[in-house]
C-alpha positions as CSV (number, residue, x, y, z in Angstrom):
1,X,0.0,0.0,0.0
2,X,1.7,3.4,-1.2
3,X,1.4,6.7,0.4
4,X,-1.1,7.8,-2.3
5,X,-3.6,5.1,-1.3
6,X,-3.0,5.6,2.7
7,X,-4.2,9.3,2.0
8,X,-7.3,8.9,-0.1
9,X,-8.0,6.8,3.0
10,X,-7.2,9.1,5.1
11,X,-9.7,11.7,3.4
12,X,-12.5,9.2,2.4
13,X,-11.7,9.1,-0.9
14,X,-11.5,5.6,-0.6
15,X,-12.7,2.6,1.1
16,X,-10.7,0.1,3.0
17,X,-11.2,-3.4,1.5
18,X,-11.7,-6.1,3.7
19,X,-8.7,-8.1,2.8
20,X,-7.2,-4.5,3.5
21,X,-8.6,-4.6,6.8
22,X,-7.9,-8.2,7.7
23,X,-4.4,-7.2,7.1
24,X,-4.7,-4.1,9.5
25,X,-6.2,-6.8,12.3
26,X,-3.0,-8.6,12.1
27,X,-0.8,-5.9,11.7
28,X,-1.3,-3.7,14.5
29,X,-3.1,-6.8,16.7
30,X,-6.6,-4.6,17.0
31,X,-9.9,-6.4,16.5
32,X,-12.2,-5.4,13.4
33,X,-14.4,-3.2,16.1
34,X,-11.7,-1.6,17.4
35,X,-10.7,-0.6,13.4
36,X,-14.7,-0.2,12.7
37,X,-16.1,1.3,15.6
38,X,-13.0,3.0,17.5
39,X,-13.4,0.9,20.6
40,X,-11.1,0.3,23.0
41,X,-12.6,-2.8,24.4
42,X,-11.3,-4.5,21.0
43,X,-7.7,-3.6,22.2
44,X,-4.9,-6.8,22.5
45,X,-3.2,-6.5,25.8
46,X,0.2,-6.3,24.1
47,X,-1.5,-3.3,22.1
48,X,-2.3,-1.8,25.5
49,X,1.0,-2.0,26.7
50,X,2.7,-0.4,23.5
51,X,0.6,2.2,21.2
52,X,2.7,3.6,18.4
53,X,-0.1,6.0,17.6
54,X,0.2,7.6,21.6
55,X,2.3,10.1,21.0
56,X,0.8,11.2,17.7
57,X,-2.3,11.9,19.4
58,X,-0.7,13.6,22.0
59,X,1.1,16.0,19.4
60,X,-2.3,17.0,18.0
């Protein structure tokens, strides 16, 4: 996936496929309603303990 797709996700210009998501899942060991609904109950425990994302939030 190129920068150029990642964006025109980013500004929902495009949909995520679900063989896109799947791959998401098992990337960054989230459940599909963490990814679909934003919840943290969907959360991994090793996810939990170390969020790559934290400090981008943080920035914002």
């Amino acid at each position: 996936m190129d920068k150029n797709v990642i964006t025109r996700i980013e500004t929902n210009k495009r949909y995520v496929t679900d063989i896109e998501l799947k791959a998401f899942v098992e990337v960054f060991h989230v459940s599909y309603n963490y990814l679909i609904d934003n919840s943290k109950k969907g959360l991994n425990s090793a996810y939990t303990k170390f969020n790559p994302f934290k400090s981008i939030k943080s920035q914002s």
